[in-house]
BALO-361851 format. One record per residue (C-alpha): residue number from 1; z, y, x. Coordinates in pm, whole numbers, plus 50000, padded with zeros to 5 digits. Layout:
N
n|z|y|x
NUM|Z|Y|X
...
END
This chain:
456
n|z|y|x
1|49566|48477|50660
2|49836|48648|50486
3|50157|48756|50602
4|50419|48542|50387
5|50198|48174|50540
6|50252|47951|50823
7|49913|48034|50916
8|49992|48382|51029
9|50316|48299|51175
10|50121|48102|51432
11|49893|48361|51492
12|50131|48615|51552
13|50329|48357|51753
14|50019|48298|51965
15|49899|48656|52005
16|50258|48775|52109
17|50305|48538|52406
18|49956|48610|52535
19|49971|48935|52437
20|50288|49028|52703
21|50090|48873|52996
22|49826|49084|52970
23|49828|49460|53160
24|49754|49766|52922
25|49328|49728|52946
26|49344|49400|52911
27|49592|49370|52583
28|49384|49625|52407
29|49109|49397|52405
30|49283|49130|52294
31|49450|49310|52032
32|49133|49405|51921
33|48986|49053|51928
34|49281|48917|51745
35|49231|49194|51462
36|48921|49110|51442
37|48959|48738|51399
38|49275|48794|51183
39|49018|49019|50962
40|48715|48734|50980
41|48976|48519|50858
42|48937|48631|50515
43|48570|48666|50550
44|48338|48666|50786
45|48042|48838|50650
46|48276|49149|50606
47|48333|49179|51002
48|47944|49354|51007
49|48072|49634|50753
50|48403|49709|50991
51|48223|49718|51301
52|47982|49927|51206
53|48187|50179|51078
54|48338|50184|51339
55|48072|50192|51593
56|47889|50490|51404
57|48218|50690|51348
58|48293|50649|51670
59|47990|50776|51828
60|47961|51037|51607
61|48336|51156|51657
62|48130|51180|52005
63|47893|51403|51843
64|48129|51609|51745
65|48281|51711|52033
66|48006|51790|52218
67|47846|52040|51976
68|47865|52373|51998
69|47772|52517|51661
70|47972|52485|51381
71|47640|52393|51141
72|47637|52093|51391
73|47991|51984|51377
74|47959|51972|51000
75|47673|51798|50974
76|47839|51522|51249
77|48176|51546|50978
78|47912|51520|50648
79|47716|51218|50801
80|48100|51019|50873
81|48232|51160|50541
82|47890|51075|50342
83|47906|50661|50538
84|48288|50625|50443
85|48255|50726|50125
86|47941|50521|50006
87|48128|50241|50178
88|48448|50250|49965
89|48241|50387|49645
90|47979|50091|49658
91|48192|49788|49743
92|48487|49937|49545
93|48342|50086|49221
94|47986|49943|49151
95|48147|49670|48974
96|48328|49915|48722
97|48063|50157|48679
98|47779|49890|48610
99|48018|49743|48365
100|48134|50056|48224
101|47737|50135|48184
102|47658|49831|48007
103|47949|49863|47797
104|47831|50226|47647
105|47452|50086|47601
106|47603|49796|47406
107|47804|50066|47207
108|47503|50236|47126
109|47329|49913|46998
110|47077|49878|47295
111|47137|49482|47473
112|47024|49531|47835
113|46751|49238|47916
114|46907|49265|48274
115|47193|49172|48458
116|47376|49384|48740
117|47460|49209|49083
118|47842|49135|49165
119|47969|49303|49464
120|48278|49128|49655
121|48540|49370|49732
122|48564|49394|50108
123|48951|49305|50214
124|49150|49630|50334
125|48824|49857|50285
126|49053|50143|50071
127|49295|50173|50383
128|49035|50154|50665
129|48802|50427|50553
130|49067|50646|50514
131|49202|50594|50861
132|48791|50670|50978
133|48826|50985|50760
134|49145|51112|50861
135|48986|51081|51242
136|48712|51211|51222
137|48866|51516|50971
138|49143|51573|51301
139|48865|51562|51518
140|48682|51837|51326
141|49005|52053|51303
142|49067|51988|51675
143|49370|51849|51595
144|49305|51528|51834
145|49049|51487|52112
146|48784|51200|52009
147|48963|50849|52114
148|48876|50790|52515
149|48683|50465|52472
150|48565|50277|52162
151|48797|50000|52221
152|49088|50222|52167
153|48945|50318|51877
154|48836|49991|51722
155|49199|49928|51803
156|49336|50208|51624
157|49089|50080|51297
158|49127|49762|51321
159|49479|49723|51450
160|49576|49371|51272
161|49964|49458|51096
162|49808|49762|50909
163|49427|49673|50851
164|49477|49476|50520
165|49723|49716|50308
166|49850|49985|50544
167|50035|50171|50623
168|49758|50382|50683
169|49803|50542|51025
170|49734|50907|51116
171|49530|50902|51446
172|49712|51173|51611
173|50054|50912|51621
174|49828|50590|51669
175|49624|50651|51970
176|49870|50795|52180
177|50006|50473|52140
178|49701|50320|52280
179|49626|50500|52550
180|49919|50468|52706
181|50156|50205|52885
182|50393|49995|52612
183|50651|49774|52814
184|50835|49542|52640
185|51157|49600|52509
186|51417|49400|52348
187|51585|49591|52115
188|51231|49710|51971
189|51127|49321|51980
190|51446|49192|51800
191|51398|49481|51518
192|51077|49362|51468
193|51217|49025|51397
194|51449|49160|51156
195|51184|49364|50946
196|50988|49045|50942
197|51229|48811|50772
198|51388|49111|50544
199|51019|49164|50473
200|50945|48807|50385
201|51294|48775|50191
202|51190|49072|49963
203|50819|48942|49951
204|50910|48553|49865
205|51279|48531|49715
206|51275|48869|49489
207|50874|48977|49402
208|50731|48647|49357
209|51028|48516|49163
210|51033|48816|48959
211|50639|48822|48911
212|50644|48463|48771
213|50841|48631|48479
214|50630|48945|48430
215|50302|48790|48426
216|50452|48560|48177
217|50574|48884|47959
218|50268|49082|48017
219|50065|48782|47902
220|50249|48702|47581
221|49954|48785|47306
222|50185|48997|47091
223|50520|49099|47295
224|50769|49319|47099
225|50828|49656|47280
226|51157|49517|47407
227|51003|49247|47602
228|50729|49460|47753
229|51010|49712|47838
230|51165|49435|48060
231|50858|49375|48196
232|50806|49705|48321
233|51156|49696|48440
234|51045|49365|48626
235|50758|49512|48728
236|50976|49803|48863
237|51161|49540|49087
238|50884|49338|49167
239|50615|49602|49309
240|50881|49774|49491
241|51012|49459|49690
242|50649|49314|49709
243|50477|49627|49870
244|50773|49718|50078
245|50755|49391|50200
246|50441|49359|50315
247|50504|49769|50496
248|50764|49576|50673
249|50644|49272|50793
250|50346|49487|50922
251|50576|49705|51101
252|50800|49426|51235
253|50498|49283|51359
254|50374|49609|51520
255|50705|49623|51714
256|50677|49297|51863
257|50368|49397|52024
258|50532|49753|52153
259|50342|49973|51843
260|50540|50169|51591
261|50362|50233|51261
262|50464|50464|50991
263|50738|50424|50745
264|50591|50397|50391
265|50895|50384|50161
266|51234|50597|50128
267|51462|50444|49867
268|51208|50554|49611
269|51397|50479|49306
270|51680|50742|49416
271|51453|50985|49367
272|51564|51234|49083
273|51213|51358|49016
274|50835|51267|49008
275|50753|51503|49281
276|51025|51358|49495
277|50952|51012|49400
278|50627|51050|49559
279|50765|51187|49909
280|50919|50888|49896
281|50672|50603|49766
282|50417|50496|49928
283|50459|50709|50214
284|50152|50728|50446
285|49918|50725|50119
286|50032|51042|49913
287|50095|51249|50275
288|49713|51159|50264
289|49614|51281|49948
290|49823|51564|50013
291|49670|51645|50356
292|49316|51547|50294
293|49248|51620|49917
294|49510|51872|49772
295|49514|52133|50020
296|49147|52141|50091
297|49111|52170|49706
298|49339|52511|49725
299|49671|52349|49654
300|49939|52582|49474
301|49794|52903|49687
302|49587|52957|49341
303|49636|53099|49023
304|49823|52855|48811
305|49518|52729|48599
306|49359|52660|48973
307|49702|52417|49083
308|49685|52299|48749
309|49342|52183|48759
310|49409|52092|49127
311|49713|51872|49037
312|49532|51704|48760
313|49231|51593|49016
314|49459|51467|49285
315|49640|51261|49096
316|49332|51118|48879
317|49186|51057|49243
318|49477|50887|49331
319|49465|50666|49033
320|49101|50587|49111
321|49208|50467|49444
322|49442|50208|49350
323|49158|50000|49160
324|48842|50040|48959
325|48965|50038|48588
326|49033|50274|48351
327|49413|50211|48359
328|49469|50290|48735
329|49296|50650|48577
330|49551|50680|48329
331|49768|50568|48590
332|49720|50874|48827
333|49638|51101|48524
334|50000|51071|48411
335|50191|51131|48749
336|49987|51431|48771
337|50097|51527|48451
338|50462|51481|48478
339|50394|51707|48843
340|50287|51954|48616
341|50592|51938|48350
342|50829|51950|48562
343|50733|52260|48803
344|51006|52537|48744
345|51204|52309|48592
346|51547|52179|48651
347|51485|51779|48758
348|51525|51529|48489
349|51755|51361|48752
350|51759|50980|48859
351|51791|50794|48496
352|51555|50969|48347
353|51246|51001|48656
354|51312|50598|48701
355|51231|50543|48331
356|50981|50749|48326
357|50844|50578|48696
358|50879|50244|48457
359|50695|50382|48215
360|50393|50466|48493
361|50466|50109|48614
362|50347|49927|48246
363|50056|50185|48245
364|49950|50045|48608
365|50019|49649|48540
366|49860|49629|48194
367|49589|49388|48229
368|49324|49651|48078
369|49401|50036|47912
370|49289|49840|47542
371|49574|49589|47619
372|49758|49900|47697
373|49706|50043|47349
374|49811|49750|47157
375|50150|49805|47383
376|50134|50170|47231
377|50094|50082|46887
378|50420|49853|46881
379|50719|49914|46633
380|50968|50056|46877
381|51209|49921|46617
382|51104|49601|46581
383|51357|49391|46710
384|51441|49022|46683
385|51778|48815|46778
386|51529|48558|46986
387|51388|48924|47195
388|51700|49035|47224
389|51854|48700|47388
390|51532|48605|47599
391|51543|49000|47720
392|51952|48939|47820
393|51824|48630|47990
394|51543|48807|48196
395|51780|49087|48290
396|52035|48832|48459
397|51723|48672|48627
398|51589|48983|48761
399|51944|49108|48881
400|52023|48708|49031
401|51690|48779|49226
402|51818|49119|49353
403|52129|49028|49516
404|52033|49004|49844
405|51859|49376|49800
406|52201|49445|49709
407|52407|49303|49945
408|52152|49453|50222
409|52172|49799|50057
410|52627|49791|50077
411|52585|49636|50417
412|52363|49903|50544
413|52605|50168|50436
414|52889|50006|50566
415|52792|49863|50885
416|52783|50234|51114
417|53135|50257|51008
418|53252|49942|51135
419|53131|49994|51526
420|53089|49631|51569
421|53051|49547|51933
422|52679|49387|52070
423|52868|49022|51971
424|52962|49064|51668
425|52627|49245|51588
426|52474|48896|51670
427|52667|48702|51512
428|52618|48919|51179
429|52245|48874|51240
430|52258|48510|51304
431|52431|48459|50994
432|52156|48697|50797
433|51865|48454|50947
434|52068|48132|50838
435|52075|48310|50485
436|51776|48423|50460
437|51645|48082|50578
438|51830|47912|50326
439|51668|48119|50084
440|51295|48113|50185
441|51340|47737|50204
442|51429|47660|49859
443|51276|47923|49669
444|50987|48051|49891
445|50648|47968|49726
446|50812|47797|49398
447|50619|48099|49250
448|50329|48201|49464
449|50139|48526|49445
450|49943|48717|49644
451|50015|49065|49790
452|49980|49326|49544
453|49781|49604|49694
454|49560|49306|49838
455|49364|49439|49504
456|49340|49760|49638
END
């Protein structure tokens, strides 16, 4: 059931208005129900794996609490650590390691007589376990009180708008939000409408359109390096719109039901360095990495050779997450990298950090780090009058597709200085909907594709 199908709009629809009927006891539950069956949607033989992670983190967030000694309390923090982590590593990364295993033997001359199961990557699993770790981490630290009933928690987990791909919720800001009473209110309901349709605008006027061409370009069996340099600048466009999409369709439909989830994107491409692009991409994932993998490492309170090596692992880690292949590796390997370069350094400002974001951006939608190398070992200077004209053509495409990013960007500038009254607010936002209609009508699904961190 994903976000940008009629499908879902029912469901939302339906869970909404039954959803406002209900007191506060009674609409946990049902939210909790209705994540659940949004989740089984996708698969039902994955609903066993999410329950009973959260059943056992639960109790042993319990555990926790109750112990005195501090050998206890890390063995309770171990045992959820040790069940999250051979969760996400088995379903996740079995696939790429067996493959990766049979690929050295075969290097080596040896033809394995057997053949390694397939294991079906669970929907959502990357972003749940690391809400269960950050939990039970907070617990640990004291920096939240265990959740006061499992249904709050399984709410908190399993919390429909951010269960497939985030954002992925701290539980100190989540469970308050549980726990206590959430009337409705119409301002916060008609945002949440807004963020919806911008979110589906973004989603499926400007990334699928663009994505029909960069697949396309990424595909060709022997692109010049112009044509894969529009691609990355496509893919620039298209991952930005697609992901931020989906963050705000998952927040607009939070708001409807009287939640607030975290914001996961800044105007990333404004950033004028790597470091700064990353406070501002992706939001609720690097704060995560930051919080629950670089500082427990040491951080920059080392020696330099210490942050260095520190640096290097986060970022490789962070690679790792986004998929099993050896290109999401490279991926992280080279943000870390460019962390590194620029410390002490003056920023290489906002031309240069986008191109070299681009550059990270072909790196990540390669189809495989071989294809990658062919890309590599392209004559820069190889240019033809056909590359040149197709590449003009793409770069009107990509800009026609971006217009109403555009127009939303100059209107959000300009609209606190124009004071309109609560009328003319309307009638600016009815006009928006019977645009954005327009537009979802007669180009939505022309060029399907799925969600991109779906993969992840």
């Amino acid at each position: 059931m994903s976000f940008d199908t009629l499908a879902y709009a029912v469901f939302l629809a339906a869970t909404v208005a039954v959803y406002w009927r209900l007191d506060r006891a009674r609409q946990n539950l049902f939210l909790t129900a209705a994540s659940l069956l949004f989740y089984g949607w996708w698969d039902m033989r994955f609903l066993a794996l999410l329950g009973a992670t959260i059943c056992v983190d639960y109790a042993l967030s319990l555990r926790l609490a109750r112990e005195r000694s501090e050998r206890g309390r890390k063995l309770c923090l171990l045992a959820s650590l040790a069940l999250n982590l051979t969760v996400l590593g088995f379903f996740k990364y079995f696939n790429f390691f067996a493959d990766t295993l049979v690929a050295g033997l075969a290097s080596l001359g040896f033809t394995p007589g057997w053949t390694f199961i397939r294991v079906l990557l669970p929907i959502g699993v990357s972003f749940y376990t690391f809400e269960s770790i950050a939990y039970m981490v907070d617990v640990y630290r004291r920096r939240i009180p265990p959740a006061r009933s499992l249904g709050d928690y399984a709410l908190f987990i399993s919390f429909f708008p951010h269960l497939i791909a985030g954002p992925i919720m701290r539980p100190g800001a989540f469970l308050p939000q549980c726990e206590r009473d959430r009337p409705f209110r119409r301002r916060r309901f008609v945002n949440g409408l807004d963020l919806i349709v911008w979110g589906l605008v973004k989603k499926l006027f400007i990334a699928d359109s663009a994505a029909y061409y960069v697949d396309r370009l990424f595909n060709l069996p022997q692109p010049s390096a112009m044509l894969i340099a529009v691609a990355g600048l496509g893919f620039w466009i298209q991952i930005l719109a697609d992901f931020s999409g989906y963050t705000d369709i998952a927040r607009g439909s939070a708001k409807l039901l009287g939640f607030e989830l975290s914001h996961n994107f800044f105007s990333p491409y404004r950033a004028r360095s790597i470091a700064e692009f990353w406070r501002r991409w992706h939001v609720s994932l690097s704060s995560w990495i930051r919080d629950y993998v670089y500082i427990p490492l040491g951080g920059s309170r080392a020696g330099r050779a210490r942050w260095v090596v520190n640096v290097l692992v986060t970022w490789t880690l962070c690679g790792l997450w986004h998929g099993a292949a050896w290109k999401f590796l490279a991926w992280g390997f080279y943000h870390g990298v460019l962390i590194i370069a620029e410390r002490g350094r003056r920023s290489p400002g906002l031309v240069a950090t986008n191109a070299l974001v681009i550059l990270g951006w072909i790196v990540f939608r390669a189809p495989s780090l071989d294809r990658l190398s062919s890309y590599a070992g392209m004559d820069a200077l190889a240019l033809s009058l056909y590359d040149a004209q197709v590449a003009f053509i793409l770069l009107t495409v990509f800009l026609f597709y971006s217009l109403p990013w555009i127009v939303k960007i100059a209107w959000d500038r300009r609209r606190a200085a124009l004071r309109l009254t609560t009328a003319q607010t309307w009638e600016v936002r009815s006009l928006w909907y019977a645009a954005a209609s327009i537009l979802l009508v007669l180009f939505a699904k022309l060029h399907s594709s799925a969600f991109i961190y779906f993969e992840f």
